[in-house]
C-alpha positions in Angstrom: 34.1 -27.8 -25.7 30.6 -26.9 -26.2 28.3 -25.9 -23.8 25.5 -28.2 -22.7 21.9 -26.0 -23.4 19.7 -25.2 -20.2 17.2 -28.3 -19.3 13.6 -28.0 -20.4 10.6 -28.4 -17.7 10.2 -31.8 -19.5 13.9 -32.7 -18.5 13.2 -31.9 -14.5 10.4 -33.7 -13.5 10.2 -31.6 -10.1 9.6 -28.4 -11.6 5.7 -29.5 -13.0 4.5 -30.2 -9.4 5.8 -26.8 -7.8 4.3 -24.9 -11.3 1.0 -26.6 -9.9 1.0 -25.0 -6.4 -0.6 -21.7 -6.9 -3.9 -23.1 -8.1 -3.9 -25.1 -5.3 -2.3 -23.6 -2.0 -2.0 -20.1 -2.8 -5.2 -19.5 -4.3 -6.9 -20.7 -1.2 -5.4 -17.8 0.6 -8.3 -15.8 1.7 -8.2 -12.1 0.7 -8.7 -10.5 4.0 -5.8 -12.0 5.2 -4.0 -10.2 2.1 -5.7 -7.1 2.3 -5.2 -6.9 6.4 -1.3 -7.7 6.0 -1.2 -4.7 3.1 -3.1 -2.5 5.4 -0.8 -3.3 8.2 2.4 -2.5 6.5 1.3 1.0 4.9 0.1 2.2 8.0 3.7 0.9 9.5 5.7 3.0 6.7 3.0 6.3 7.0 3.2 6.4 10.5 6.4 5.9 11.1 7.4 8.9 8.3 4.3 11.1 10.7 6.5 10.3 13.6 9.7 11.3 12.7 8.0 14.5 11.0 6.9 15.4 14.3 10.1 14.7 16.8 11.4 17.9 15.0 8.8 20.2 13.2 11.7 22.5 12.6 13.7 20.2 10.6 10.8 18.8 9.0 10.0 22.7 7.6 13.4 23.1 6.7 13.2 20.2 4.7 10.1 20.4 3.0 11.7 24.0 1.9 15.0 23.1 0.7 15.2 19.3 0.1 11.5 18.0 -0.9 10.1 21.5 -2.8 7.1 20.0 -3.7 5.6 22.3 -6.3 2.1 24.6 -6.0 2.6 24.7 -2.4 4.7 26.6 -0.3 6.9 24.7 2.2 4.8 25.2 5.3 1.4 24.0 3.4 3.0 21.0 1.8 4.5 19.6 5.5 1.2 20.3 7.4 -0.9 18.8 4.8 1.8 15.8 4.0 2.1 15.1 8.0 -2.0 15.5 8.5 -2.3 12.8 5.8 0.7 10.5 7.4 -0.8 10.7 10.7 -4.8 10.5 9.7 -4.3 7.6 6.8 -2.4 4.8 8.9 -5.1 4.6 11.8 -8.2 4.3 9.1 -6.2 1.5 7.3 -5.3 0.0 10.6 -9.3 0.0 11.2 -10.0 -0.9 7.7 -12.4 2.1 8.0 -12.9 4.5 4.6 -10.4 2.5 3.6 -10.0 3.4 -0.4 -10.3 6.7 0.6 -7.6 6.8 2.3 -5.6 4.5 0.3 -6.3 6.7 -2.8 -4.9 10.2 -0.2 -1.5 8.1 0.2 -1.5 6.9 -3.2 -1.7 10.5 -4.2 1.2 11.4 -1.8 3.3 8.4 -3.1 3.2 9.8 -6.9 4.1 13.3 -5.6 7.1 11.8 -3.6 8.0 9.7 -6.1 8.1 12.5 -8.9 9.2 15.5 -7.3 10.8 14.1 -4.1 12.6 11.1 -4.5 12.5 9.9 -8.2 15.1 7.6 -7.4 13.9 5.8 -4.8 11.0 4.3 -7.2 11.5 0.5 -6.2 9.8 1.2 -3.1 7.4 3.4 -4.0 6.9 0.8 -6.7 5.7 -1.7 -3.5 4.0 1.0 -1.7 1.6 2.0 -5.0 1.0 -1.5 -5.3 -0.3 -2.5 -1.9 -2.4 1.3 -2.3 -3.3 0.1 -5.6 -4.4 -3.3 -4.4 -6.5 -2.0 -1.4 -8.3 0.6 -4.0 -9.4 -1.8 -6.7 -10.9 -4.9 -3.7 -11.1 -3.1 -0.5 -10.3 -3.5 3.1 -11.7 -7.4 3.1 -14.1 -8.9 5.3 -12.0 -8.1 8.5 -12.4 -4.0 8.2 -14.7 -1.7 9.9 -15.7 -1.2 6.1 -17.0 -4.4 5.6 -18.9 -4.7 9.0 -20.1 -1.1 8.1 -22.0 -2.8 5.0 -23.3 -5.2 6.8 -24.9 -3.0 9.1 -26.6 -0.8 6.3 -27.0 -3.2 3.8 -27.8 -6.4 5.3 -29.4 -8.2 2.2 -27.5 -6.5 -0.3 -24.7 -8.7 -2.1 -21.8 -7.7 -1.0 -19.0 -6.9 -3.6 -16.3 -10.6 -3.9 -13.9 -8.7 -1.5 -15.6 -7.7 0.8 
C-alpha cells in the first residue's frame, strides 16, 4: 500500500498564521532585553568555571598541565591568565560595562578551549561563541553602563541602533 506524501503548508491552514508571528511578536522584542539575557548567562558559565578554578588552585594547575595543555604557554601562565579572564569578564558583562571588550577576551578563550581543550564539546561552545558573537557585533543594549556611558560623553551624538 502506498504511502500518503507529507501535507503542504497549503493543506494545513494553521501553519500560515504561526509562519506570520515573528514579524509581528518576536520582532517587537526589544534588543536590550536580548542582549541583557546573553550577558547574564556568559557571566553565569565564566564565573561559575572562575569559581570552581579557585576552590582548588592545585587541581586547577594540575589540570591546566596534564589535561588542558594549551599551547605557547606553560601550564602556570595559561591557568592564571584563563582564571584572571573568568573572574574579570563576567562582572563587566553583568554591568554591561566595556562590554565588547570583554566579550571579544572570552570569545578568544572559547576558540582556544574549543580547539585545543575540548574539541568535542563544540555544541556548547557553538552557544557560547554565539551569544559572544552577538554582544560583539550590537553591544551591551540600552540597559549597560556602556550605553549610559555614551550618553554622558556624547549627549547629541546618534547613538549606534543598539545601543
Amino acid at each position: 500500500m502506498p504511502t500518503k506524501p507529507p501535507a503542504l503548508i497549503a493543506d494545513r491552514p494553521w501553519i500560515a498564521p504561526l509562519l506570520a508571528l515573528p514579524p509581528r511578536w518576536f520582532g517587537a522584542i526589544p534588543y536590550a532585553l536580548v542582549a541583557l539575557v546573553a550577558r547574564i548567562a556568559l557571566a553565569q558559565v565564566f564565573w561559575s568555571s572562575a569559581q570552581t578554578h579557585l576552590s582548588n588552585w592545585d587541581t586547577t594547575l594540575y589540570l591546566f598541565a596534564n589535561t588542558y595543555q594549551v599551547p605557547l604557554l606553560s601550564s602556570d601562565a595559561a591557568a592564571t591568565l584563563a582564571v584572571a579572564l573568568e573572574v574579570t569578564a563576567p562582572p563587566l558583562l553583568l554591568l554591561g560595562l566595556a562590554t565588547r571588550l570583554a566579550a571579544l577576551a572570552l570569545f578568544g578563550m572559547t576558540l582556544v578551549i574549543e580547539i585545543f581543550v575540548y574539541p568535542a564539546a563544540w555544541p556548547t561552545h557553538i552557544q557560547w561563541a554565539g551569544l559572544l558573537l552577538l554582544l560583539m557585533a550590537q553591544g551591551a543594549g540600552t540597559l549597560s553602563a556602556d550605553a549610559l556611558i555614551r550618553r554622558r560623553l556624547c549627549p547629541d551624538a546618534s547613538a549606534p541602533q543598539h545601543e
